[in-house]
MDTraj code that builds the backbone (N, CA, C; nanometers):
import mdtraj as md
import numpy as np

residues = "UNK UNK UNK UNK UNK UNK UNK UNK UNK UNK UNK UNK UNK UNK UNK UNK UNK UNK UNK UNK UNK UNK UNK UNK UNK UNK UNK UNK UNK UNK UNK UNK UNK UNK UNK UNK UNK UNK UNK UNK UNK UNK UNK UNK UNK UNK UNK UNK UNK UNK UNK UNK UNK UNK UNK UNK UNK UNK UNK UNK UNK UNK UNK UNK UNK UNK UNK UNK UNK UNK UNK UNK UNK UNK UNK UNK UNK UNK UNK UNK UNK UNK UNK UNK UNK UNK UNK UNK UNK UNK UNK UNK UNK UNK UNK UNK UNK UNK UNK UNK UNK".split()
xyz = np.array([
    [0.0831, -0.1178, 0.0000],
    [0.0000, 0.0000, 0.0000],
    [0.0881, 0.1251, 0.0000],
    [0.0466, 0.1906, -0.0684],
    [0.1473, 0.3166, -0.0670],
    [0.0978, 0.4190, 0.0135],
    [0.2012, 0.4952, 0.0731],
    [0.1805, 0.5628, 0.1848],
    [0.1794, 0.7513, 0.1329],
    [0.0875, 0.7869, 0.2178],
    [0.0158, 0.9150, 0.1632],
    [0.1086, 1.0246, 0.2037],
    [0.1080, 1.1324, 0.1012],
    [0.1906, 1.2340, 0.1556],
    [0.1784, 1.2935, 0.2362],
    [0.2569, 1.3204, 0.3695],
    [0.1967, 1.4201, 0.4320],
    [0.2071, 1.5504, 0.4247],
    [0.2274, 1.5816, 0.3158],
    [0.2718, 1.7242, 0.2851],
    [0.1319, 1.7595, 0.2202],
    [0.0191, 1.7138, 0.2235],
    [-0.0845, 1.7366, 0.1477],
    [-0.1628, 1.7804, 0.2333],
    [-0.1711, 1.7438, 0.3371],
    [-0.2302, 1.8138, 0.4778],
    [-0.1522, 1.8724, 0.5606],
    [-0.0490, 1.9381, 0.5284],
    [0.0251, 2.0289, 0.5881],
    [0.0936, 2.1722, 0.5317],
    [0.1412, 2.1902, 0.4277],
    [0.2039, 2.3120, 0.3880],
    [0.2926, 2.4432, 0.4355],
    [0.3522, 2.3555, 0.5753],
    [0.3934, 2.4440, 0.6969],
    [0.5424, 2.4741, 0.6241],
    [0.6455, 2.4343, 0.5429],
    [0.7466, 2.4667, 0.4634],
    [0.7149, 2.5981, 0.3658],
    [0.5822, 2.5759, 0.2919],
    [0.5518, 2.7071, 0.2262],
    [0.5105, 2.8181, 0.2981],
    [0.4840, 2.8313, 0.3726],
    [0.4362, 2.8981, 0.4754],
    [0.5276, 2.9534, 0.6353],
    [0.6942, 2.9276, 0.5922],
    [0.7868, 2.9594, 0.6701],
    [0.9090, 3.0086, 0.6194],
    [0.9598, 2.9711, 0.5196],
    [1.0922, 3.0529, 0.4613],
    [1.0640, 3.0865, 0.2984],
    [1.1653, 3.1910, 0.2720],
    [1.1789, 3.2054, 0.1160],
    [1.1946, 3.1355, 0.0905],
    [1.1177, 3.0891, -0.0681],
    [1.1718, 3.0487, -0.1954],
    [1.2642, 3.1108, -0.2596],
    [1.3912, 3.1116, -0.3046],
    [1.4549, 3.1722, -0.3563],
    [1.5544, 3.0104, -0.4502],
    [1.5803, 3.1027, -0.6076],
    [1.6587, 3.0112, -0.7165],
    [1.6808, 3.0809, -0.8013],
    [1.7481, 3.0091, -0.9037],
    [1.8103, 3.0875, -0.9911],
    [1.6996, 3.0840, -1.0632],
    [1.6476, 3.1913, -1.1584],
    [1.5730, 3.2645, -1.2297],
    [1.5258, 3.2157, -1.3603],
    [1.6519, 3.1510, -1.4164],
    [1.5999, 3.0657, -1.5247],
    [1.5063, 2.9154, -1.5215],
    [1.5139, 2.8964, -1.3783],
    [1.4342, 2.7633, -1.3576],
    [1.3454, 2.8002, -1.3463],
    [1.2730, 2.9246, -1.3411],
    [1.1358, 2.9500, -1.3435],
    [1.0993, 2.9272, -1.5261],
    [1.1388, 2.9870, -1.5936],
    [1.1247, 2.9487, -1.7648],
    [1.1369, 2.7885, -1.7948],
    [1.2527, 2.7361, -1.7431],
    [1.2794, 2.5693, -1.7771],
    [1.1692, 2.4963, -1.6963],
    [1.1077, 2.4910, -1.6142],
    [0.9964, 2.4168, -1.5170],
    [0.8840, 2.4717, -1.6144],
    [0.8690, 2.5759, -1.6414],
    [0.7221, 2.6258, -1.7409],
    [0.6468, 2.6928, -1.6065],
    [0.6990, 2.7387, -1.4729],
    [0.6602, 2.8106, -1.3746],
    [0.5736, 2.9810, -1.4302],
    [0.4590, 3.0015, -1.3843],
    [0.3849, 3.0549, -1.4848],
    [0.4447, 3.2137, -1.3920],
    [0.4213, 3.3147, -1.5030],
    [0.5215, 3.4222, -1.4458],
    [0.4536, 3.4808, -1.2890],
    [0.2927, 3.5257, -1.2795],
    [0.3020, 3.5769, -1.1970],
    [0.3069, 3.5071, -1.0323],
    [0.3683, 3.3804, -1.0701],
    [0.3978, 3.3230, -0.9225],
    [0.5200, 3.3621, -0.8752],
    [0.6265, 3.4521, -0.9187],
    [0.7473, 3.4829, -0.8557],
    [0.7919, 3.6108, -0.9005],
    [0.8868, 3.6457, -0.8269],
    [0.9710, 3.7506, -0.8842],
    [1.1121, 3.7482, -0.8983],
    [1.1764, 3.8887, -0.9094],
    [1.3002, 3.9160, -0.9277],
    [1.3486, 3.9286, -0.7574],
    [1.4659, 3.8924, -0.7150],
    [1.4855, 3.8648, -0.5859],
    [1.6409, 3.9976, -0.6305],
    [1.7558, 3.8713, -0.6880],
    [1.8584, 3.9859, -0.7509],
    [1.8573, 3.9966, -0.8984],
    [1.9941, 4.0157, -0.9407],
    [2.0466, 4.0262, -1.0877],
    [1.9974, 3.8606, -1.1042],
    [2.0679, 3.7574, -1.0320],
    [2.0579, 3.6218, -1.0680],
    [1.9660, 3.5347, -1.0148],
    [1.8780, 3.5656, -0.8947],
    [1.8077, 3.4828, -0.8397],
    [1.6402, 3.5488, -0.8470],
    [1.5647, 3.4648, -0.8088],
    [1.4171, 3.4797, -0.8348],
    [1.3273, 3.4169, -0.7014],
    [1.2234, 3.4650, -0.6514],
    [1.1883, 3.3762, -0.5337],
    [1.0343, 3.3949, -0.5853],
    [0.9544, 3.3214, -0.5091],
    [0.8104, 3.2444, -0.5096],
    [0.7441, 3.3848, -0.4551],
    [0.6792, 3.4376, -0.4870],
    [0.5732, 3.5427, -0.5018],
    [0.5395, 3.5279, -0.3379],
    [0.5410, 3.5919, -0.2083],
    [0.5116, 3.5915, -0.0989],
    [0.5903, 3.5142, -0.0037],
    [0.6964, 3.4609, -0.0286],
    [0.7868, 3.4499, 0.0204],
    [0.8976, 3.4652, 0.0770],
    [0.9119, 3.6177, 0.0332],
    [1.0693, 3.7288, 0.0850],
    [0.9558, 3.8160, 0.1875],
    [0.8562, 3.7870, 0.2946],
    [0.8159, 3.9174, 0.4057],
    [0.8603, 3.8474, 0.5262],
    [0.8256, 3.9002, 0.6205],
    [0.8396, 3.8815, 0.7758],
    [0.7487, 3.7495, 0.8172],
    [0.6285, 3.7435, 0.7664],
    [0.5198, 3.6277, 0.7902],
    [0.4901, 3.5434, 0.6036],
    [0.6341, 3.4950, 0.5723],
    [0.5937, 3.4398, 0.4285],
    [0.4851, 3.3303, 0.4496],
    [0.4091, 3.3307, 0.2676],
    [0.3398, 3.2422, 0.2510],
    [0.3052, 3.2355, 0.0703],
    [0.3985, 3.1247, 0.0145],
    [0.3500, 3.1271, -0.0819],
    [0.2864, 3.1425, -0.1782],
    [0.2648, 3.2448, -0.2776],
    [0.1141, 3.2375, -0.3201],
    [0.0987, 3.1094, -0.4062],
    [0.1471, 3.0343, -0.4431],
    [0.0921, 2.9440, -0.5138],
    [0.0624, 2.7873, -0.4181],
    [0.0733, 2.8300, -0.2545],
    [-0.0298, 2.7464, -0.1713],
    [-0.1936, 2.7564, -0.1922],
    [-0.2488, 2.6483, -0.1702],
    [-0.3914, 2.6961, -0.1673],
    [-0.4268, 2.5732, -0.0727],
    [-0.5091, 2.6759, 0.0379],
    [-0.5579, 2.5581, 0.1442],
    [-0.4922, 2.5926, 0.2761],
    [-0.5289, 2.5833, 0.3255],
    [-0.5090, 2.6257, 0.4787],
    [-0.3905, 2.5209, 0.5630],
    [-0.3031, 2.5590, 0.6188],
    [-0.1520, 2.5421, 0.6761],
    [-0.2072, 2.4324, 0.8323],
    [-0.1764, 2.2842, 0.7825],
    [-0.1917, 2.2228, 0.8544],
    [-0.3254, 2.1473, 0.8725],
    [-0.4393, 2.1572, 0.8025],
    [-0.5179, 2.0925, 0.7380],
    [-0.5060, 2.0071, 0.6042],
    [-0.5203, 2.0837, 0.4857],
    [-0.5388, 2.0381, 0.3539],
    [-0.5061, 2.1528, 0.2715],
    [-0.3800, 2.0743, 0.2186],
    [-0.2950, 2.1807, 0.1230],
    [-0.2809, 2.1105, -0.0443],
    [-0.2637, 2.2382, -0.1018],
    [-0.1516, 2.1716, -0.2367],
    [-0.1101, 2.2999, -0.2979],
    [-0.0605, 2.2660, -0.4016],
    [0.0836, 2.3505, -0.4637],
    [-0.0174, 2.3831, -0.5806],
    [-0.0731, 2.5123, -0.6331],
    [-0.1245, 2.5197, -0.7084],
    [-0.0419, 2.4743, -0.8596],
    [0.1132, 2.4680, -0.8158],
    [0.2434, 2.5086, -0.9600],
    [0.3145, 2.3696, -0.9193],
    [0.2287, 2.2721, -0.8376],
    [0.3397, 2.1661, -0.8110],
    [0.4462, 2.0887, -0.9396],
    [0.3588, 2.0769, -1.1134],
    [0.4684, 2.0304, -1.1746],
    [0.5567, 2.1276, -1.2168],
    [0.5441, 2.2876, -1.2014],
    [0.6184, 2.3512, -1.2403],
    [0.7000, 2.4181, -1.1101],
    [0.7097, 2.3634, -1.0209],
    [0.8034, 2.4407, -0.9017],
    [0.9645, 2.3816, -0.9036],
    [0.9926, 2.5162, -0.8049],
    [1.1598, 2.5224, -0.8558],
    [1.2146, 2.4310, -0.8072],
    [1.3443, 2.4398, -0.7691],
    [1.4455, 2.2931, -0.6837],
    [1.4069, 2.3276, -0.5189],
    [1.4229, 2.4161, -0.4994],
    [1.3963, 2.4534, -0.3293],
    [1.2593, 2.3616, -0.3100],
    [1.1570, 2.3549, -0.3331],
    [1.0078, 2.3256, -0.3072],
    [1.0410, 2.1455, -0.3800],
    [1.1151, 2.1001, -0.4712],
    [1.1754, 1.9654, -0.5629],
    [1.2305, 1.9130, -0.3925],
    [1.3227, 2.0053, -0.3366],
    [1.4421, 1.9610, -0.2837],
    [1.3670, 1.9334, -0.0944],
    [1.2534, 1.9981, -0.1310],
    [1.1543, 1.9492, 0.0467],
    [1.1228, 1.8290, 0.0663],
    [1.1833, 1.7950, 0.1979],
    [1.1887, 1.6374, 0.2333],
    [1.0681, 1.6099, 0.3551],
    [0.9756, 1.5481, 0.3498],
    [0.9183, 1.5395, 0.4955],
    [0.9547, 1.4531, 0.5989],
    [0.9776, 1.5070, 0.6848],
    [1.0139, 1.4740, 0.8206],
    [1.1493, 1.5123, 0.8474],
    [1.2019, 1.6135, 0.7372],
    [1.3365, 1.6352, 0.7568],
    [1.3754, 1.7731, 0.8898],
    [1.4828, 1.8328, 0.8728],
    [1.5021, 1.8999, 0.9609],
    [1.4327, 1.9973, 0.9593],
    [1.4082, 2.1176, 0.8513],
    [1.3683, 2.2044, 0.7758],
    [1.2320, 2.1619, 0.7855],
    [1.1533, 2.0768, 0.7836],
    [0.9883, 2.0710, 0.8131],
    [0.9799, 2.0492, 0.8587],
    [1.0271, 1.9858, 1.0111],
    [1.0470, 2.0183, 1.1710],
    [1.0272, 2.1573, 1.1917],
    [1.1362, 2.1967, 1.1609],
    [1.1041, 2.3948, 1.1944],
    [1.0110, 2.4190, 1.1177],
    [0.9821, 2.4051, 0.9923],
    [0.8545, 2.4633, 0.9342],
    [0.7228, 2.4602, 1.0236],
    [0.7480, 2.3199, 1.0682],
    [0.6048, 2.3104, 1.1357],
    [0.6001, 2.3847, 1.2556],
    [0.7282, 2.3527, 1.3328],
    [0.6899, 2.4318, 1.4765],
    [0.6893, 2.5874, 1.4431],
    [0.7232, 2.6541, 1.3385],
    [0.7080, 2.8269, 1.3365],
    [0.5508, 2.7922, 1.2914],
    [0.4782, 2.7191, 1.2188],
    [0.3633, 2.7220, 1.1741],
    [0.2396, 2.6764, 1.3237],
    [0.2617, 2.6567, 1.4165],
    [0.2429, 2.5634, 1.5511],
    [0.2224, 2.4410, 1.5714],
    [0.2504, 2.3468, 1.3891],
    [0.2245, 2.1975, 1.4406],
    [0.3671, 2.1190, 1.4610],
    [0.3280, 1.9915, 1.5430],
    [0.4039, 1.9162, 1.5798],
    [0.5080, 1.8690, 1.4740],
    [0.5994, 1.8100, 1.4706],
    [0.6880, 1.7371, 1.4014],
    [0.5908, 1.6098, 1.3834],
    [0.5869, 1.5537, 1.2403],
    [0.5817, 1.4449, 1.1418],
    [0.6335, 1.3023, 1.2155],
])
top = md.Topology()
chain = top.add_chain()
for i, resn in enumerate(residues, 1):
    res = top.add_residue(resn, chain, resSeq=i)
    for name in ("N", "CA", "C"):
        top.add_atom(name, md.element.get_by_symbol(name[0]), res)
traj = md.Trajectory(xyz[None], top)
């Protein structure tokens, strides 16, 4: 039986640090433009993700219930490179207030 993601009822990673990558992986993924911006000369981050209280805009669904990635086949390596239960969605969750996975 295959085992369910739990990142589908959670979204506490999008909802805690920048997205930030290099700029051209937004064109090579087919990442649609107004989900990100210009960060520098070389890098680009996820549209609501560079403030004080980030939150993705291309989450939809409420943080710790029932989530998904509106751009999931087109997202960059940072959001590719999220592991669950790793260190980084440990802290995601506890800045978001849920428990560790």
């Amino acid at each position: 039986m295959e085992e369910i993601n739990p990142c589908t009822a959670c979204g506490a990673c999008c909802a805690a640090f920048r997205v930030s990558f290099y700029w051209a992986e937004a064109a090579e993924n087919g990442l649609p433009e107004g989900l990100y911006e210009p960060l520098t000369s070389v890098l680009a981050n996820m549209r609501g993700t560079n403030c004080r209280s980030p939150r993705c805009v291309a989450l939809s669904g409420e943080v710790g219930s029932e989530t998904h990635c509106i751009a999931y086949e087109s997202r960059p390596s940072p959001c590719r490179e999220a592991q669950p239960r790793d260190e980084k969605c440990a802290r995601a969750r506890a800045i978001n207030g849920l428990p560790a996975l």
